[in-house]
C-alpha positions in Angstrom: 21.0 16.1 40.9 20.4 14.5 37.8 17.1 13.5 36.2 14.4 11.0 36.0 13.0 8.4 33.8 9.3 7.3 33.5 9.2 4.2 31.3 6.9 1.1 30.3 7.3 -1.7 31.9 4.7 -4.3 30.8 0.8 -4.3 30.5 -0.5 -1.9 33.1 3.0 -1.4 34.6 5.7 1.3 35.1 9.0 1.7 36.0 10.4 5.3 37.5 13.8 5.6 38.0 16.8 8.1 38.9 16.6 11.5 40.8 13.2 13.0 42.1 14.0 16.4 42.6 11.8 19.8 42.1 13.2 19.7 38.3 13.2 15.9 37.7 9.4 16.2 38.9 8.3 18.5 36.3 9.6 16.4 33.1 8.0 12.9 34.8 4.7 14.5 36.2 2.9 15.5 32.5 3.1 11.8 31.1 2.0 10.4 34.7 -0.7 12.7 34.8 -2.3 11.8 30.8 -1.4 8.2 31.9 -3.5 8.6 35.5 -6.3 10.3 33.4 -7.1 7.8 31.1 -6.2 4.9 32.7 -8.4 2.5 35.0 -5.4 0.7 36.9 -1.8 1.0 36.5 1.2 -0.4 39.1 3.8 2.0 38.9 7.4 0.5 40.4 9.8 3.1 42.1 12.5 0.2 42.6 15.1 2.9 40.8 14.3 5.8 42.6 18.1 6.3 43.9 17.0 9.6 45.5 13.9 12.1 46.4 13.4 15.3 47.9 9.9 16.2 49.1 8.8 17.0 45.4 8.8 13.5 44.6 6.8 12.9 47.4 4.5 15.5 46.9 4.2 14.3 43.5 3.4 10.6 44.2 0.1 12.2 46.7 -0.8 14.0 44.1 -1.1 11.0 41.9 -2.9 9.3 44.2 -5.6 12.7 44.5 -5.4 12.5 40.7 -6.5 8.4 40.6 -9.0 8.8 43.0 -10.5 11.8 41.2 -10.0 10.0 37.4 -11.1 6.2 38.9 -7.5 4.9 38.1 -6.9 2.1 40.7 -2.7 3.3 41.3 -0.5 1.0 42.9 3.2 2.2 44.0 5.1 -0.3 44.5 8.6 -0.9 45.3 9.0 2.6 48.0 12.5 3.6 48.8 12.6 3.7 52.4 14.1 7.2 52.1 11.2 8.2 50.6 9.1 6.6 53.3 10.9 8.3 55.8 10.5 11.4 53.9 6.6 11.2 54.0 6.5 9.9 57.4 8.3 13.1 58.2 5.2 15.2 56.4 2.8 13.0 57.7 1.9 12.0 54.3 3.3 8.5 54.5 0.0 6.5 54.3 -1.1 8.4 51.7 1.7 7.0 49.3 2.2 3.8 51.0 -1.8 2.3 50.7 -2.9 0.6 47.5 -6.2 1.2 47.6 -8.5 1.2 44.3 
């Protein structure tokens, strides 16, 4: 699998794009996690997400503990419905679909 990108993409917004994979997952998460900490709101897009495997998705819950916890309103937008499928599997699927603050 190849790698993943975790870019600007405007005031407040992100873009992630490529391959979420258990490698991919550990060069993305650190910048996601000082962004999530010390932020109060932040959209993040996941409209290039070609692929994920359940790190991604375990990833993108974590997030959301990690908002909650830091009082960062998160909002994933943009969900591959692979990666939908993938949490609905887990029975995680509300917990990266819902954009609460």
């Amino acid at each position: 699998m190849t790698g993943a990108t975790f870019t600007p993409a405007g005031k407040g917004r992100w873009a992630l794009k490529g391959v979420l994979d258990f490698s991919s997952v550990a060069d993305v998460w650190p910048e996601l996690e000082k962004l999530l900490k010390t932020s109060t709101s932040m959209t993040v897009s996941l409209a290039g997400v070609r692929q994920s495997n359940s790190a991604g998705v375990v990833m993108l819950v974590e997030a959301r503990d990690l908002a909650r916890r830091s009082r960062c309103r998160l909002q994933l937008v943009d969900l591959p419905a692979g990666m939908v499928d993938l949490a609905r599997m887990s029975r995680c699927d509300k917990l990266i679909t819902q954009n609460a603050a």
